[in-house]
ROSERO-15876 format. One record per atom (N, C-alpha, C, CB): residue in one letter; y, z, x. Coordinates in steps of 0.1 Angstrom, whole numbers, plus 5000, padded with zeros to 4 digits. Atoms other than C-alpha are relative to their C-alpha. Glycine has a CB too. Layout:
N
+------+------+------+------+
: code :    Y :    Z :    X :
+------+------+------+------+
:    a :    Y :    Z :    X :
...
+------+------+------+------+
END
This chain:
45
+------+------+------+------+
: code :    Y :    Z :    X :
+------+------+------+------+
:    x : 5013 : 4996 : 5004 :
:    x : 9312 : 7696 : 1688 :
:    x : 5001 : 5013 : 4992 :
:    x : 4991 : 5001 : 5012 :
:    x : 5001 : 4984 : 5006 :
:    x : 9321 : 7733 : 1681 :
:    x : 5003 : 4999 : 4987 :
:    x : 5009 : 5011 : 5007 :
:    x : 4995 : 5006 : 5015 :
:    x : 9345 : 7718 : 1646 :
:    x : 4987 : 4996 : 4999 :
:    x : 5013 : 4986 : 4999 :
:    x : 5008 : 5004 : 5010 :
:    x : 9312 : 7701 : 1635 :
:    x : 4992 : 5007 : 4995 :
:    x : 4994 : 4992 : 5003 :
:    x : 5010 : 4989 : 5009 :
:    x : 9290 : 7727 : 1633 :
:    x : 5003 : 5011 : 4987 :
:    x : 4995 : 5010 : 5010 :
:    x : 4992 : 4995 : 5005 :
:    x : 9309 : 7747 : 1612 :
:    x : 4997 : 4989 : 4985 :
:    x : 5013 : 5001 : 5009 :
:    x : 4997 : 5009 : 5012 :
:    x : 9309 : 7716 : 1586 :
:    x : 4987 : 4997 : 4995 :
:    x : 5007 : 4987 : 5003 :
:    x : 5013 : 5006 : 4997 :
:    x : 9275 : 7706 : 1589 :
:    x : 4995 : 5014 : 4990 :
:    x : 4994 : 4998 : 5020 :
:    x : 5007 : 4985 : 5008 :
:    x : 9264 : 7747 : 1576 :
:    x : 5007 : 5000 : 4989 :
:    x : 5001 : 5017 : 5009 :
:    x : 4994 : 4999 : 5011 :
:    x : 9293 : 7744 : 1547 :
:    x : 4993 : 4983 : 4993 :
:    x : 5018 : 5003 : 5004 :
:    x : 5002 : 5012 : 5008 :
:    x : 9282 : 7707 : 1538 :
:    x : 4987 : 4995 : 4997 :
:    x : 5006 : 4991 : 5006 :
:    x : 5018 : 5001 : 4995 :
:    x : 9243 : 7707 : 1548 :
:    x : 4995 : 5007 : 4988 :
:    x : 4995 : 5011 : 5017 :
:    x : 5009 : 4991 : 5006 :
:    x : 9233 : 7734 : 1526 :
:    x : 5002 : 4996 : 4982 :
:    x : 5003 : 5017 : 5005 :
:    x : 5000 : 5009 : 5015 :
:    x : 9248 : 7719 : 1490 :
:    x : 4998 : 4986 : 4998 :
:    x : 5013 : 5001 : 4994 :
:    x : 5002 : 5012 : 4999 :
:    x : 9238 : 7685 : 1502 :
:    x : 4982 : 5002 : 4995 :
:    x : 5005 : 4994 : 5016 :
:    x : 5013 : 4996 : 5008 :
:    x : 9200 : 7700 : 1504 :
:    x : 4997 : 5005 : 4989 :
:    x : 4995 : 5007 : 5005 :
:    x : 5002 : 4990 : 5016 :
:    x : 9201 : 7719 : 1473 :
:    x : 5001 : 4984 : 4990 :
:    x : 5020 : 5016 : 4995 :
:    x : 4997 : 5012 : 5010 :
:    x : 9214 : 7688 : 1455 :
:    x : 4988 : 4986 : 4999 :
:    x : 5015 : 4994 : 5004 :
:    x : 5018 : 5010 : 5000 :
:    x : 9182 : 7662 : 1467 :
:    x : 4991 : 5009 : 4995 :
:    x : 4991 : 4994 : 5017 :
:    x : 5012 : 4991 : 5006 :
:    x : 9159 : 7692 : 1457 :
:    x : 5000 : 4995 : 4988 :
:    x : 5002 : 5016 : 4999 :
:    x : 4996 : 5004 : 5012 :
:    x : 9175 : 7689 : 1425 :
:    x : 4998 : 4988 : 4993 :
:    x : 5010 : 5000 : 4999 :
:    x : 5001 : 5015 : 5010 :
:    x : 9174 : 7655 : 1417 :
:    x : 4983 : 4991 : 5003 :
:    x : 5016 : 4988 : 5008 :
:    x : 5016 : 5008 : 5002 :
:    x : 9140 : 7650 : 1431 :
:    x : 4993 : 5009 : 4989 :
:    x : 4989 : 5001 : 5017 :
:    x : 5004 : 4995 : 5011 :
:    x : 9128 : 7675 : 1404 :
:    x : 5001 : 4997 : 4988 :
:    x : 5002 : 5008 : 5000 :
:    x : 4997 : 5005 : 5017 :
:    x : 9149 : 7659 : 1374 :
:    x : 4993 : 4986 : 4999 :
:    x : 5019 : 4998 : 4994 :
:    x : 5007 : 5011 : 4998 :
:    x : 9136 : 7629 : 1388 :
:    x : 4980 : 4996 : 4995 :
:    x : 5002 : 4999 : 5015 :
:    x : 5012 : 5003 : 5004 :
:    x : 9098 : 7638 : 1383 :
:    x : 4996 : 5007 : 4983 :
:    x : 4990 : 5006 : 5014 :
:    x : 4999 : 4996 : 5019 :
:    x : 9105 : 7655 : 1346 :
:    x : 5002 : 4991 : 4997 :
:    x : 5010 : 5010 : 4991 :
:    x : 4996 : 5013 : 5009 :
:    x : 9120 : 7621 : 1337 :
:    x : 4990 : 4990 : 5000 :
:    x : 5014 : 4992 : 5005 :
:    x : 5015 : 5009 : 5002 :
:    x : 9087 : 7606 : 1346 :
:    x : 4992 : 5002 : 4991 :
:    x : 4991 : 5002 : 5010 :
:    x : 5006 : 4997 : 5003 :
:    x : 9071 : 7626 : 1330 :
:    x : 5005 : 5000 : 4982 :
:    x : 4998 : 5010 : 5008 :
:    x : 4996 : 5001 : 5007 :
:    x : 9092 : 7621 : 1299 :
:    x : 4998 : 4982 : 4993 :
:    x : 5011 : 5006 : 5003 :
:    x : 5007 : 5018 : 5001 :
:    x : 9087 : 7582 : 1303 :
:    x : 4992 : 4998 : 4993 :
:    x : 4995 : 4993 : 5010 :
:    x : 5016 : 5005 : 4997 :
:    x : 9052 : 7583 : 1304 :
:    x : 4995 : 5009 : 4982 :
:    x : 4989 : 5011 : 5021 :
:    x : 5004 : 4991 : 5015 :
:    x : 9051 : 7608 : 1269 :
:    x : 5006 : 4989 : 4987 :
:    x : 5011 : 5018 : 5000 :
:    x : 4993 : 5018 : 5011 :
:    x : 9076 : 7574 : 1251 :
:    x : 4993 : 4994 : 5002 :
:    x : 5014 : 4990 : 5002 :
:    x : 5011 : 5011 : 4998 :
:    x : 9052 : 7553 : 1262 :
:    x : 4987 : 5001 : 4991 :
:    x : 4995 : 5000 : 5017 :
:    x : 5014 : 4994 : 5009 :
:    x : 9025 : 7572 : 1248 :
:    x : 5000 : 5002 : 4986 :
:    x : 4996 : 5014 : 5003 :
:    x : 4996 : 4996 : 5017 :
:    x : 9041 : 7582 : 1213 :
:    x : 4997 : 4993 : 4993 :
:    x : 5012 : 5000 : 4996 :
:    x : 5008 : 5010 : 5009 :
:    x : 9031 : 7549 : 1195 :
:    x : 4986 : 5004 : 4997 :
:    x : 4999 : 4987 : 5006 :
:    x : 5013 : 5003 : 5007 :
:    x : 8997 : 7552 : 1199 :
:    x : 4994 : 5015 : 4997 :
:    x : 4990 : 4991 : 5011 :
:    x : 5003 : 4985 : 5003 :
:    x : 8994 : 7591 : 1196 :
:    x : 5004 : 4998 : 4981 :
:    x : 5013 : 5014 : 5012 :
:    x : 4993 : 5000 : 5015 :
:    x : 9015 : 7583 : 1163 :
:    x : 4987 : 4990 : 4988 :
:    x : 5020 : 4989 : 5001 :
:    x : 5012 : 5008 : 5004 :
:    x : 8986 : 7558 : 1151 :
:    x : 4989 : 5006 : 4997 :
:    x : 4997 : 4992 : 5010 :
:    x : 5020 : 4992 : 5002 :
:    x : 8954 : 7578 : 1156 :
:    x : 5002 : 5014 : 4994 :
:    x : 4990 : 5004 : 5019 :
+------+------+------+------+
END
């Protein structure tokens, strides 16, 4: 148990950092989607 903790505070904290991350590029890429989707008809009017 005493070995895990140790790994857990070196492996834990660039594990969290990295879902932060990818849930953020995740909701720009939505948001990038949703702007291609839109471009046709913005390009029209």
């Amino acid at each position: 148990m005493t070995e895990l903790l140790p790994l857990i505070s070196e492996v834990g904290f660039p594990i969290i950092v990295t879902l932060y991350l990818l849930h953020r590029i995740e909701r720009k890429l939505e948001d990038v989607i949703v702007s291609i989707k839109t471009l046709p008809d913005r390009l029209k009017g």
